[in-house]
Steps between C-alpha positions, in 0.01 A plus 500: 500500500605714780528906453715768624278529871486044541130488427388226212411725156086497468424494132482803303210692364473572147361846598600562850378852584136408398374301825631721743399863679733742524427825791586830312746576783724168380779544262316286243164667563664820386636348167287505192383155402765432174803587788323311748444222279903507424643499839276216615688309217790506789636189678325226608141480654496348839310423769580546920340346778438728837782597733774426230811715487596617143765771572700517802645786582893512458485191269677579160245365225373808259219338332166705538139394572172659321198411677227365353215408785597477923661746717882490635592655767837702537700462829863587591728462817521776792838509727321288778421239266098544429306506151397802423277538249543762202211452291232260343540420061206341328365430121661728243822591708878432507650367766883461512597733200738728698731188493451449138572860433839535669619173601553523861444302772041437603421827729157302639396153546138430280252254643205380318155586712316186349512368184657764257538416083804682390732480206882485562727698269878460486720880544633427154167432358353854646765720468523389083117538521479847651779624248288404207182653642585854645111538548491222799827583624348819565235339690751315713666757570209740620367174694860522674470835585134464639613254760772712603309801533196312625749365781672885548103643556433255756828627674365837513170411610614334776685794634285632775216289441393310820436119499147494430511726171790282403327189487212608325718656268657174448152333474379725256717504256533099509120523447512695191810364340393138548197474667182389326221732521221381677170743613675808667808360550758218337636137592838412562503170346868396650617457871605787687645463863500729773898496535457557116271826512773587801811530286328673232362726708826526704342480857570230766215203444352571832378865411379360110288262735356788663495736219300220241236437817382855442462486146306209536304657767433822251348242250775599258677096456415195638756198536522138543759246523777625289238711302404862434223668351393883469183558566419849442835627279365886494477480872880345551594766264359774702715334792775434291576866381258722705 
């Protein structure tokens, strides 16, 4: 049996919220455990390999995902035709609910960043949901708003901010969203490239190269291939927003 995003069904838990951490900051890490409990009675669980497109953006499908273990990563399309990407979703988000909310059109393309367990819920299926529970629809709809306030606060950040502050800005707040603490600073378990950390922190790729040399140099992060890790997060704070 296939399901609404062409991945094979895995088989369902009898209690499905039980085996699974959720990070406060996630939409179901904010629910108390009977609603939490009741929305992860959505859809169908399945399971992604790495690399694997499950929206893409302009497509018309509306179903939603809610993430139960992995990392996605969100990217859309800039006028000269790169990916730019808009932020990173992990365990106890939503990712493609804006089309299940109003129908339109994908706004972003979601890529899985390794494996990723999600379940796969139909529009119809969460919108009947969410009209029978005004508690989580709450939730949803302060998650909504969080993302697009999240994404108008980095806007205003960035606004006179040189290159350097930007990235460890950028860094930073990867590192305490998703990143898992380790010593005096966190791990960020999923790969992040340079031209990556350059559209987020909207600087040309050259200058990020430049700009993440010195912050290794300070002893704040250390990388590897396709791999970041904070090493001292009070000390890329104090760069971050001295």
């Amino acid at each position: 049996m296939r399901n609404a995003a062409g991945t094979a069904d895995a088989r369902p838990r009898k209690h499905p919220g039980r085996d699974w951490a959720w990070p406060l900051s996630s939409l179901l890490g904010g629910l108390a455990p009977a609603d939490r409990e009741r929305m992860l009675t959505l859809g169908t669980a399945v399971r992604y390999p790495a690399e694997r497109v499950l929206i893409r953006e302009s497509d018309t499908t509306d179903f939603l995902l809610i993430l139960l273990g992995g990392v996605v990563k969100v990217t859309g399309r800039t006028p000269d035709d790169r990916d730019a990407l808009l932020a990173v979703r992990m365990n106890g988000d939503l990712v493609g609910e804006f089309a299940a909310v109003d129908g339109r059109p994908r706004s972003a393309t979601v890529t899985t960043c390794g494996p990723v367990t999600a379940r796969v819920v139909a529009r119809a299926e969460f919108l009947e949901f969410t009209g029978r529970q005004p508690r989580i629809a709450q939730a949803v709809n302060e998650s909504i708003v969080t993302k697009l306030r999240a994404a108008n606060a980095r806007r205003i950040e960035f606004t006179g901010c040189d290159v350097a502050t930007r990235l460890a800005r950028v860094i930073h707040q990867i590192a305490v969203s998703y990143g898992e603490p380790a010593g005096a600073g966190a791990v960020i378990h999923w790969p992040i490239t340079q031209p990556e950390l350059a559209t987020l922190s909207g600087a040309a790729e050259p200058t990020v190269h430049k700009a993440l040399r010195r912050l290794r140099d300070s002893g704040a992060v250390s990388t590897g291939y396709r791999s970041l890790k904070v090493e001292d997060l009070a000390l890329l704070g104090s760069i971050a927003f001295s």
